[in-house]
C-alpha positions as CSV (number, residue, x, y, z in Angstrom):
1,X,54.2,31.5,67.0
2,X,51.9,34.0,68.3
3,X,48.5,34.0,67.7
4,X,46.9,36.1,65.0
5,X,45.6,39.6,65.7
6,X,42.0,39.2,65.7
7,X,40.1,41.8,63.5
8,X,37.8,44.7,65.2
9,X,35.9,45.0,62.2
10,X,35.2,43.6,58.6
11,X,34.2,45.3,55.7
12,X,31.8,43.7,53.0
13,X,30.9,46.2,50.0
14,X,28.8,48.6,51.7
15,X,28.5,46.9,55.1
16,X,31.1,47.4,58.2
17,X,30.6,44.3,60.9
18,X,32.1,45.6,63.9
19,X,33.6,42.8,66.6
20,X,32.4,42.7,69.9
21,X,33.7,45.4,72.3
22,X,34.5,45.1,76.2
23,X,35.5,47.6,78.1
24,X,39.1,47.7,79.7
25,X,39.7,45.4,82.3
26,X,42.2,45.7,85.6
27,X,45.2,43.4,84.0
28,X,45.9,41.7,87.5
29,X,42.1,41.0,87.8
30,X,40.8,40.5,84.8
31,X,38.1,42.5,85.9
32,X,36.8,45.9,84.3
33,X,36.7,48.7,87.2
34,X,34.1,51.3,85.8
35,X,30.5,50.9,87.1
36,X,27.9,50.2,83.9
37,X,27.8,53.5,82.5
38,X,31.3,54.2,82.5
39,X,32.1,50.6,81.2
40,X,29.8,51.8,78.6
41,X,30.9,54.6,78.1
42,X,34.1,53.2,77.4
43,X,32.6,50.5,74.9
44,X,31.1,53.1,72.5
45,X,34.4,55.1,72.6
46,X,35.8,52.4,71.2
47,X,33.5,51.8,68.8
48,X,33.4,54.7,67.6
49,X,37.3,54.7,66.8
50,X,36.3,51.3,65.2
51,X,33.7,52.8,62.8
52,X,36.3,55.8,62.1
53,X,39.1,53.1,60.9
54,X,36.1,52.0,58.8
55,X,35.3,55.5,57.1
56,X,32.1,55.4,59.3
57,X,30.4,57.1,62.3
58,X,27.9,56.4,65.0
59,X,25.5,57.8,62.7
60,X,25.9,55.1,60.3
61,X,25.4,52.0,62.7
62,X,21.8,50.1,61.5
63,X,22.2,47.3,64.2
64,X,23.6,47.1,67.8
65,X,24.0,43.8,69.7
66,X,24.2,44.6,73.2
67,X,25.2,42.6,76.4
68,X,25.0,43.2,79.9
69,X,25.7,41.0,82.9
70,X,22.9,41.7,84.6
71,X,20.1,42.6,82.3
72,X,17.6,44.0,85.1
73,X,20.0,45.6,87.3
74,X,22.5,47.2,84.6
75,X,19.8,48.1,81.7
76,X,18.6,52.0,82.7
77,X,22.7,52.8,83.4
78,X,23.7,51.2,80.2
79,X,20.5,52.5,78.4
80,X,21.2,56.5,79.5
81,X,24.9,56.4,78.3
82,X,23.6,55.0,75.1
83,X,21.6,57.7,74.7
84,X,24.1,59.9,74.6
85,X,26.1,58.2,71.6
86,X,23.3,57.7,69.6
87,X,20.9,59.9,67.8
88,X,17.1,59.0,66.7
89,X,16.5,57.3,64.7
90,X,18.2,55.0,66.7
91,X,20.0,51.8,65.9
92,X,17.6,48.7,65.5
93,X,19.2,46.5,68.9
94,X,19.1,43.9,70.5
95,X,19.9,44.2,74.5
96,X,20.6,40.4,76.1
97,X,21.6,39.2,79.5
98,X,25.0,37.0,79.2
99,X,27.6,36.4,81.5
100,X,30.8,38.5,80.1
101,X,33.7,37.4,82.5
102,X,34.7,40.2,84.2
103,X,32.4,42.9,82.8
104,X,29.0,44.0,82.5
105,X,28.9,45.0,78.7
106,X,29.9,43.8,75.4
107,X,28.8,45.9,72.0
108,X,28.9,44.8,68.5
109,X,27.5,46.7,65.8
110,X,26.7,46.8,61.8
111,X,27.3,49.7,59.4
112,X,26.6,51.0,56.6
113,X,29.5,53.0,54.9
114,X,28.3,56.2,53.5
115,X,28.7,56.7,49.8
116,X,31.8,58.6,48.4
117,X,32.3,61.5,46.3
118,X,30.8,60.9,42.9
119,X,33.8,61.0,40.1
């Protein structure tokens, strides 16, 4: 029996917790092949699909958890391409070194879904 798809996000009433996201990785590897900013790059493309299949946007993320594999030699790359995705006021986050097997960054993120038309 297979194992059970695992969920990119969850929704709790107003509140969208989005699952960690890595990017791509070279399948005979294991390894991603982008440098930092493209491997972020990658990350919040994906999240932002993630959000969309959760009625949300970029603009409704509150919290970003963010992990690189090497803090001091990844954080201004990861840091400029993050930039670009988000908009002030920016997320609160949280930036940690952590060893990610095979990649530099990992992204998760909370949301809150905006309210829908009144009826």
């Amino acid at each position: 029996m297979p194992a059970p798809a695992l969920s990119t996000h969850r929704v709790a009433g107003d509140l969208v917790f989005l699952s960690g996201v890595v990017p791509p990785r070279d399948p005979a590897t294991g390894h991603a092949t982008l440098d930092v900013a493209g491997q972020t790059r990658a990350v919040l493309t994906t999240l932002q699909q993630n959000l969309a299949a959760a009625g949300c946007s970029l603009a409704d993320v509150q919290r970003v958890g963010a992990y690189l594999g090497d803090l001091d030699a990844d954080f201004a790359a990861f840091d400029a391409v993050y930039r670009e995705f988000f908009a002030e006021p920016f997320p609160a986050r949280t930036t940690i070194g952590a060893t990610l097997r095979g990649v530099s960054v990992e992204i998760d993120a909370i949301a809150v879904r905006p309210a829908g038309p009144a009826s």
